[in-house]
C-alpha positions in Angstrom: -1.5 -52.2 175.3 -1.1 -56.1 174.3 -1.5 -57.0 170.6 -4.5 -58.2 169.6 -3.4 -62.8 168.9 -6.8 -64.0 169.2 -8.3 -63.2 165.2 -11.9 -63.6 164.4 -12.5 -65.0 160.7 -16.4 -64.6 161.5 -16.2 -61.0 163.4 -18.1 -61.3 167.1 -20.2 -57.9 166.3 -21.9 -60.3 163.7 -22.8 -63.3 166.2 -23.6 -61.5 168.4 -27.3 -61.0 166.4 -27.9 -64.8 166.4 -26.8 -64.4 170.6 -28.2 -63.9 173.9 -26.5 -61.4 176.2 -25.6 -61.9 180.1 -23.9 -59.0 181.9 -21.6 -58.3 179.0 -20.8 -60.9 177.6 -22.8 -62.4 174.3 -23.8 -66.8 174.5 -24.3 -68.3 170.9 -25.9 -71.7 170.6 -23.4 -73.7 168.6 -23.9 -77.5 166.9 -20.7 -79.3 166.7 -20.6 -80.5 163.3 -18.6 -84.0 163.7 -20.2 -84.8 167.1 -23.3 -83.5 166.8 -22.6 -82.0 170.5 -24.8 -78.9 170.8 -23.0 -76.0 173.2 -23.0 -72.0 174.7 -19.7 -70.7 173.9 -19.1 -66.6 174.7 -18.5 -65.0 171.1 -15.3 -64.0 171.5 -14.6 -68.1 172.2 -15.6 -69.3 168.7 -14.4 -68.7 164.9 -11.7 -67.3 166.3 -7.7 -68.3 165.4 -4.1 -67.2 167.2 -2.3 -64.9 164.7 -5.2 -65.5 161.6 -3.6 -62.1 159.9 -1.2 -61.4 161.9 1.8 -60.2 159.2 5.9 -59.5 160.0 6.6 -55.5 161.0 8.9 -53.5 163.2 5.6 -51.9 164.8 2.2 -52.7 166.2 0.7 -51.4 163.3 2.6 -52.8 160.8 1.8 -56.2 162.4 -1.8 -55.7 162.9 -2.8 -54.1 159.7 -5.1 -56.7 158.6 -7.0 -57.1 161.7 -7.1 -53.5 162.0 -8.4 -53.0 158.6 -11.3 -55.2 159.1 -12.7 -53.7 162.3 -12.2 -50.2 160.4 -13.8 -50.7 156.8 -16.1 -53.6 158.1 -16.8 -54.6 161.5 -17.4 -50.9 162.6 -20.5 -49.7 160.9 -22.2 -53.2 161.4 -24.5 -52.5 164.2 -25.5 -49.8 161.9 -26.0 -51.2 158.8 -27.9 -54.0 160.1 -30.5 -51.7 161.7 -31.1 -50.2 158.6 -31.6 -54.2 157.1 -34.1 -55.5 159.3 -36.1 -51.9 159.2 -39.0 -52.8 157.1 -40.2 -49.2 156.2 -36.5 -48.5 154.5 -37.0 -49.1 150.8 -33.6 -47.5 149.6 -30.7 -46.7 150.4 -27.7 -44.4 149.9 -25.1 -45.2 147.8 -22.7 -44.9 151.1 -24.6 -47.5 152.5 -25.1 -49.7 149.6 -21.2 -49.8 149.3 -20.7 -50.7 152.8 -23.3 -53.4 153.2 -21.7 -55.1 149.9 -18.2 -54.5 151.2 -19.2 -56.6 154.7 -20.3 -59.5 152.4 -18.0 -59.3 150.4 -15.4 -59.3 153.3 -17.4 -62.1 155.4 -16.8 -64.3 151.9 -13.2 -64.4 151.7 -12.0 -63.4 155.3 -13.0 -66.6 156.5 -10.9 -69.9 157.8 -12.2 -71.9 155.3 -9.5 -70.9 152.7 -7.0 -70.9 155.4 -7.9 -74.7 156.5 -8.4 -75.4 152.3 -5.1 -74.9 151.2 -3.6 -76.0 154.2 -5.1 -79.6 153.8 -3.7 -79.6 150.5 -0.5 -78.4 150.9 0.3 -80.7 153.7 -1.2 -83.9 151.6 1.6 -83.1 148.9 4.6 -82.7 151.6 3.5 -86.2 153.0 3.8 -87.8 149.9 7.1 -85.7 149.4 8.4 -86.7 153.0 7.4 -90.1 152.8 9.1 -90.6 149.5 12.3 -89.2 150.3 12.3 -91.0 153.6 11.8 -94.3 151.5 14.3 -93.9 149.0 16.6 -92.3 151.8 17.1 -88.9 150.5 17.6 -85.7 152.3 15.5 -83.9 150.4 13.0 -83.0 147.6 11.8 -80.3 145.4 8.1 -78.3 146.5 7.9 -76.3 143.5 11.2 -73.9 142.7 12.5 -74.6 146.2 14.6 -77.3 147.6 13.1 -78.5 151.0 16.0 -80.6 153.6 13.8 -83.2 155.7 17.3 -83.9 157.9 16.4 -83.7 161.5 12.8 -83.0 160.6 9.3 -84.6 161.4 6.2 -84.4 158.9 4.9 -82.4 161.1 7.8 -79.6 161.6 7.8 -79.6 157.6 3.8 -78.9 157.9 4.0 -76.4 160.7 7.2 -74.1 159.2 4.9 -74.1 155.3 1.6 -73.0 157.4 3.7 -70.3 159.0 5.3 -69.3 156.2 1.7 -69.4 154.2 -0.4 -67.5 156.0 0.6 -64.5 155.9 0.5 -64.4 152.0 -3.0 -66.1 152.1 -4.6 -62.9 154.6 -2.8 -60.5 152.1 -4.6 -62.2 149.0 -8.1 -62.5 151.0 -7.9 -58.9 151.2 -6.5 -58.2 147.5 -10.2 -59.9 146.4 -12.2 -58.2 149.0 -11.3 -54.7 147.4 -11.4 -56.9 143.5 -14.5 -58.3 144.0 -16.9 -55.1 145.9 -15.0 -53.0 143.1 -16.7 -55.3 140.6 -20.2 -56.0 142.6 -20.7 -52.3 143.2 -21.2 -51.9 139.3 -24.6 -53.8 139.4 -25.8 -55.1 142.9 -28.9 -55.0 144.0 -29.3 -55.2 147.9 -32.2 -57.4 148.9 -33.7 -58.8 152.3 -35.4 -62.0 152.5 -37.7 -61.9 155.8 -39.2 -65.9 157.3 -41.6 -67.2 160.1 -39.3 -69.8 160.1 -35.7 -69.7 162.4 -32.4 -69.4 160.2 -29.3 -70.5 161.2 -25.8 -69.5 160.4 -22.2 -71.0 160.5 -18.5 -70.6 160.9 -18.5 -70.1 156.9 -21.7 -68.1 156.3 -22.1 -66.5 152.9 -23.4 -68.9 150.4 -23.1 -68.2 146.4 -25.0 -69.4 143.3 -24.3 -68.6 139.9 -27.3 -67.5 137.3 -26.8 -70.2 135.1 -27.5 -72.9 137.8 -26.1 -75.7 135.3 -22.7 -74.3 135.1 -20.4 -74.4 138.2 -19.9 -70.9 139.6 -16.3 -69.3 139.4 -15.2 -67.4 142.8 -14.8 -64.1 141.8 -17.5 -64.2 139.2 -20.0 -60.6 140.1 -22.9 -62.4 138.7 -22.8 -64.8 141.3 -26.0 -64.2 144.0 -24.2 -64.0 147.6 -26.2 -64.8 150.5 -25.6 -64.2 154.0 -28.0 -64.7 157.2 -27.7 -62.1 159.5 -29.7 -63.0 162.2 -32.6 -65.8 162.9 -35.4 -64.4 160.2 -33.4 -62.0 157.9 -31.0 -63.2 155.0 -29.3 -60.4 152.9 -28.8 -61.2 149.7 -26.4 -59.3 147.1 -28.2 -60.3 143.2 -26.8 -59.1 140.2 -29.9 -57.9 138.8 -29.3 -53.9 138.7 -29.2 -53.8 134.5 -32.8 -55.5 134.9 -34.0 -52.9 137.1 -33.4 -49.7 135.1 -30.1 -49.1 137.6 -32.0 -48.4 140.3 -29.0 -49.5 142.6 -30.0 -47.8 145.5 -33.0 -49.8 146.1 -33.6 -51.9 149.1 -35.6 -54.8 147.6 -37.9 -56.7 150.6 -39.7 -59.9 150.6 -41.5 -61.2 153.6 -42.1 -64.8 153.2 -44.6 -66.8 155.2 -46.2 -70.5 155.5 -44.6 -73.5 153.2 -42.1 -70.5 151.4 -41.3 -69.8 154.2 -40.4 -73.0 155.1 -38.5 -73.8 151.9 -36.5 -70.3 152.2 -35.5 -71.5 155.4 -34.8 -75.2 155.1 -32.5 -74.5 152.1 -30.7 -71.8 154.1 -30.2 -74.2 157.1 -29.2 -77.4 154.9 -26.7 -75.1 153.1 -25.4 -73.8 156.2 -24.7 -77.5 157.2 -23.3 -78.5 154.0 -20.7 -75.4 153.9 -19.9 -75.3 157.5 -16.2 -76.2 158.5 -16.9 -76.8 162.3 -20.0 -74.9 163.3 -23.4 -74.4 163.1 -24.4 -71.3 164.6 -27.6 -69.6 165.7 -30.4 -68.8 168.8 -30.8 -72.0 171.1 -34.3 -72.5 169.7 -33.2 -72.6 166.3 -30.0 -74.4 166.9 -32.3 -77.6 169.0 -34.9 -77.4 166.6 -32.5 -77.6 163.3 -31.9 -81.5 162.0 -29.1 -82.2 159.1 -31.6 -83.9 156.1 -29.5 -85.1 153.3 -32.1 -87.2 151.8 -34.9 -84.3 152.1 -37.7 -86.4 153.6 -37.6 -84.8 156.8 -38.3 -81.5 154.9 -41.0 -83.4 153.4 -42.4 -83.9 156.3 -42.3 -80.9 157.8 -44.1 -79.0 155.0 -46.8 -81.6 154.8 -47.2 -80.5 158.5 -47.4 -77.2 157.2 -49.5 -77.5 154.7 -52.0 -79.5 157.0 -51.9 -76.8 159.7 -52.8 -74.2 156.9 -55.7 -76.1 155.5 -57.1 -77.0 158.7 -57.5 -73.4 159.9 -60.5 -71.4 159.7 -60.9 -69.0 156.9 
């Protein structure tokens, strides 16, 4: 059996709710962030990376441990778990379930390319400067950190690719390290909630968003009070909130709201602009919600669109 090369960092079983299906294959409707070019790539095409988590090992299992781990602990139970989100007469939840919906999120968080591509654009800023200093004074090599680094018979670019290979390995063994931190700490006092809209959601290849309670302080990483959001399909974001101590620890719980008309709308919009803001390459979604979505950084064609709203709603009979 060949070894799985081709990593997702956003898992297909979770596009595929935002996708259309054709024989057996799944179509997602993807917006090119720096083109604006809208396309149809197959699931398995996009978010996707050769050798993401791939680590060193004698055997097939040694080397795929990381990739295997996700489909076990995370990717497996989806299809599950999100029929019991989107369910509207389930109002609770076992504490089995509870656990594994906050262990997805929590995964879909700091799995992702974003840190990958992060630390990687840093990292290669400072060995340019490095490079480009030694080169101009004519020396054969500099100090990165504790180690001595020889640029003889080496490009900026050789220097780059041998750090990212030597990287990434440690960076998909810390991503996992603060999965298992970070549920161990949200399980404590989580309260699982689904926000329900009228109006079409979209996702992207980075797409759980967090805010911190104290909205005038900027939220640390790993902090459990933060609220994690996640869209998991084009009308239903799940939303982890730190609220359990406020609800008599009643974790098991599945809170609901429905929103409808201008909240809707505003539910929505914020999502989508989010999405946008956060996204490293992609926005992601159904075609009709993918066309219909416009980047607003100014807000005014928000504005517009729940004035439209709001004039629709008046002008109906009662």
């Amino acid at each position: 059996m060949t070894e799985t090369r081709r990593m997702h960092y956003v898992p297909k079983v979770y596009l595929e709710k935002f996708a259309k299906q054709r024989g057996d294959e799944f179509y997602i409707c993807a917006l090119e962030k720096q083109s604006g070019k809208i396309f149809s790539p197959k699931t398995k095409n996009i978010c996707v990376e050769t050798d993401l988590y791939l680590l060193e090992g004698a055997t097939e299992n040694e080397r795929q441990m990381i990739e295997n781990l996700y489909n076990e602990l995370f990717e497996k139970e989806y299809n599950k778990i999100h029929k019991i989100l989107v369910d509207d007469s389930r109002d609770s939840i076992t504490m089995e379930e509870r656990y594994e919906i906050i262990s997805f999120v929590v995964s879909m968080f700091y799995r992702n390319n974003i840190w990958n591509a992060r630390y990687n654009k840093l990292i290669d800023e400072t060995l340019e400067k490095a490079y480009l200093l030694s080169r101009a004074n004519e020396i054969d090599s500099f100090f990165f950190g504790e180690q001595e680094v020889s640029i003889v018979g080496k490009s900026l670019e050789d220097l780059q690719k041998e750090n990212r290979t030597k990287d990434r390995q440690m960076i998909a063994l810390t991503a996992v390290q603060r999965i298992f931190e970070l549920t161990r700490m949200r399980v404590v006092n989580d309260v699982v909630t689904i926000v329900k809209t009228e109006d079409l959601i979209v996702t992207s290849d980075n797409p759980v968003s967090f805010r911190g309670e104290n909205l005038s302080v900027r939220p640390i990483l790993i902090d459990p009070n933060n609220t994690l959001t996640l869209p998991i399909d084009d009308c239903h974001l799940l939303q982890l909130r730190p609220w359990g101590d406020k609800l008599n620890n009643n974790l098991t719980m599945l809170g609901r709201m429905s929103e409808f008309s201008i909240v809707s709308g505003v539910v929505a919009e914020t999502n989508n602009q989010f999405q946008y803001n956060q996204a490293e390459r992609f926005i992601l979604g159904t075609e009709e919600g993918i066309k219909g979505f416009q980047h607003d950084p100014t807000g005014e064609l928000f504005k517009k669109k729940m004035q439209a709203k709001f004039a629709t709603r008046m002008t109906k009979p009662q």
